[in-house]
C-alpha positions in Angstrom: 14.3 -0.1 19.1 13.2 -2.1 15.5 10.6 -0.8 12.9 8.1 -3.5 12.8 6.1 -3.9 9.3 2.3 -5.5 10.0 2.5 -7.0 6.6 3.7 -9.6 4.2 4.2 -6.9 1.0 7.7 -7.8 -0.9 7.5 -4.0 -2.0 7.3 -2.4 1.4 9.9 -4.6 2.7 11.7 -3.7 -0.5 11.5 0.2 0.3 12.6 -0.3 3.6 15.5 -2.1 2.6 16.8 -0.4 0.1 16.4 3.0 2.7 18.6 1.5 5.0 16.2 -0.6 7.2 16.2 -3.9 8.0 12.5 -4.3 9.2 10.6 -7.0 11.6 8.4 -8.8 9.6 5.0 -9.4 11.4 1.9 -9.8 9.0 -1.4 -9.2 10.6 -4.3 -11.2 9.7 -7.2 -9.3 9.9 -11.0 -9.8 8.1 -10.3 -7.2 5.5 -13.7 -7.9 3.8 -15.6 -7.7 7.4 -14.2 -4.6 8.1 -14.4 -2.8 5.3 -18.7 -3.8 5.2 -18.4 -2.6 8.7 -17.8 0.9 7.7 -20.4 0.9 5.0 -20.4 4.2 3.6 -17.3 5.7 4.7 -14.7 7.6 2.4 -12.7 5.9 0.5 -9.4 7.3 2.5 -11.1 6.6 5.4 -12.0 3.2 4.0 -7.9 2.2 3.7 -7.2 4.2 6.8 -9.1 1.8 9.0 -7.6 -1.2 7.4 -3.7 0.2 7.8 -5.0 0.9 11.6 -6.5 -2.3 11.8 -2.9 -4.1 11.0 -1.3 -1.6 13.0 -3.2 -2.9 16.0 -2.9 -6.4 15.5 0.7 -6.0 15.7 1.4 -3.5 18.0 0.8 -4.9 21.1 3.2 -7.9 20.4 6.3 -5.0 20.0 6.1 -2.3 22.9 8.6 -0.2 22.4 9.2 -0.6 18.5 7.8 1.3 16.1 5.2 -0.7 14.7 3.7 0.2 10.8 0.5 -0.7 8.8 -0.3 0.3 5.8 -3.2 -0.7 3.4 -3.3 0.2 -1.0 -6.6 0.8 -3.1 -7.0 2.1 -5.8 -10.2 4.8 -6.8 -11.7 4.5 -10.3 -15.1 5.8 -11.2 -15.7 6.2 -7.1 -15.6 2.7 -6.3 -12.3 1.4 -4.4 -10.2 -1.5 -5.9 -7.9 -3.9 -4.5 -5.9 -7.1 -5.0 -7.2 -9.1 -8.1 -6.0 -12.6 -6.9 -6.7 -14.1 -10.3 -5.8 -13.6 -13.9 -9.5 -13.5 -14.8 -10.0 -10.4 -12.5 -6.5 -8.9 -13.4 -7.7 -8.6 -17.0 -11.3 -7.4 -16.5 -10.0 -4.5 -14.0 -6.8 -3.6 -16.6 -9.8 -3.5 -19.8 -11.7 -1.1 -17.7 -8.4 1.4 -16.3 -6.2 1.1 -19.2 -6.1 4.5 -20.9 -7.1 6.4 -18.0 -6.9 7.9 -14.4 -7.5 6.7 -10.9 -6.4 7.8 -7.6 -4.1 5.5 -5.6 -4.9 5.6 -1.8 -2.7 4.2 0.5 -3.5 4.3 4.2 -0.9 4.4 7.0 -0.8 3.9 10.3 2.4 4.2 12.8 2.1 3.3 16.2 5.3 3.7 19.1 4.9 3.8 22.9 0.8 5.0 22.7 1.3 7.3 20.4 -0.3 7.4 16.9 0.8 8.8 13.6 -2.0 8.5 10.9 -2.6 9.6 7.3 -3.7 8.4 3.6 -1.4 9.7 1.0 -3.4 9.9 -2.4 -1.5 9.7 -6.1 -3.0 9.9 -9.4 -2.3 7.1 -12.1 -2.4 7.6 -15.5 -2.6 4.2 -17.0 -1.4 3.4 -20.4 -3.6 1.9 -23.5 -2.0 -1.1 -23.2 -2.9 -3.8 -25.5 -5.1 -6.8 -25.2 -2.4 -9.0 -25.3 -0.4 -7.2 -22.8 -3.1 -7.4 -20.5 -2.9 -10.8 -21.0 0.3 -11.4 -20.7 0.9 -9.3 -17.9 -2.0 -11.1 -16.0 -0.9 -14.6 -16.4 3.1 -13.6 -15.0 1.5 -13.5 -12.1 2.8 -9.6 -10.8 0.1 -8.1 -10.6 -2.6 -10.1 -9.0 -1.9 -9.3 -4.7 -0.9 -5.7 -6.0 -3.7 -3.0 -5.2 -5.0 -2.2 -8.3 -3.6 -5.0 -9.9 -0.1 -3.1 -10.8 3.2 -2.2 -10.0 5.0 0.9 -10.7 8.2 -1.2 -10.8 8.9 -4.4 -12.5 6.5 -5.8 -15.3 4.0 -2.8 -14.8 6.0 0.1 -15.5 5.8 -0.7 -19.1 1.7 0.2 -18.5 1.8 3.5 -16.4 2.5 6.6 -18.4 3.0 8.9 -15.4 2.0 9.8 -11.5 1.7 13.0 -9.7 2.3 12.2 -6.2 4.8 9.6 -4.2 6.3 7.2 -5.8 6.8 5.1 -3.0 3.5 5.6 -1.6 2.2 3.9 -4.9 5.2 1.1 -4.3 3.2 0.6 -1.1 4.7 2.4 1.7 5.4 5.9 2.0 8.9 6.7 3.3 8.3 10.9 3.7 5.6 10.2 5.3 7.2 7.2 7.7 10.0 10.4 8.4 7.7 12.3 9.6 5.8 9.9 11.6 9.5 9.0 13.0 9.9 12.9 13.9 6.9 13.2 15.8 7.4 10.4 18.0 10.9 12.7 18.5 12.8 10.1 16.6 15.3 9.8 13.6 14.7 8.1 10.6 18.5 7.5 10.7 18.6 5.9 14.1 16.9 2.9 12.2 19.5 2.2 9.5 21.6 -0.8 9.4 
């Protein structure tokens, strides 16, 4: 039996590695823009539930037996949800408008074995640094931040711009392992039957 992640996310793969997992890499390609206008005015953790389900079920059906997991980031500021930047432009705009304050980080998951579903959203609050204009700048144009939800990392390049959290770290990384355990223990599995 392999854990299969339904995504293309260095970070995730990253957390899985370094706990001991060597995962299947299958990204699902799924309309994230259609789906998310197909659920007009749903809540925001409903909002990046659907999407982790969404890649979950792309996947899943291409693995029976595995453990198969989505997962989907956003982040809440001033009630609207966020995601990936993809451009510097956009990375700068969204860090002039969150630096020196507080947003919720929703991340959606999704585990799926044998039938059987595990779901839940796991929210953290960010407090983001007053980081400087050139900062911002600079930290746009490396390049980190722009397929990151949010358009930051709590490791790497960004940690210089988030003064703290109160939730999971790893959740906010992009994948959160308590919550993968106990997805793992209700399918009547071990997280450690999946180490390496």
């Amino acid at each position: 039996m392999r854990l299969v992640l339904a995504s293309q996310s260095p970070s995730r793969r990253m957390l899985l590695e370094q706990g001991g997992v060597t995962p299947v890499l299958h990204p699902a390609h799924i309309d994230e823009d259609a789906l998310i206008a197909s659920l007009g005015d749903a809540e925001p953790a409903d909002v990046v539930a659907a999407l982790a389900r969404a890649k979950a079920t792309a996947v899943a059906g291409e693995h029976p037996g595995d453990v198969t997991v989505g997962c989907d980031s956003m982040l809440l500021l001033d009630g609207t949800l966020h995601g990936k930047p993809h451009t510097v432009e956009a990375t700068i705009d969204r860090w002039r408008a969150q630096r020196g304050r507080e947003a919720q980080l929703l991340t959606g998951h999704a585990v799926h074995h044998r039938g059987e579903w595990y779901a839940e959203t796991v929210s953290t609050t960010i407090r983001f640094g007053d980081a400087s204009d050139a900062d911002i700048e600079a930290y746009a144009r490396s390049g980190e931040p722009l397929e990151c939800a949010g358009a930051f990392t709590l490791e790497a390049l960004g940690s210089w711009f988030i003064d703290s959290i109160d939730g999971d770290p790893t959740s906010v990384i992009g994948l959160s392992m308590p919550l993968l355990r106990r997805a793992l223990y209700s399918f009547g599995l071990d997280a450690s039957s999946f180490w390496d």
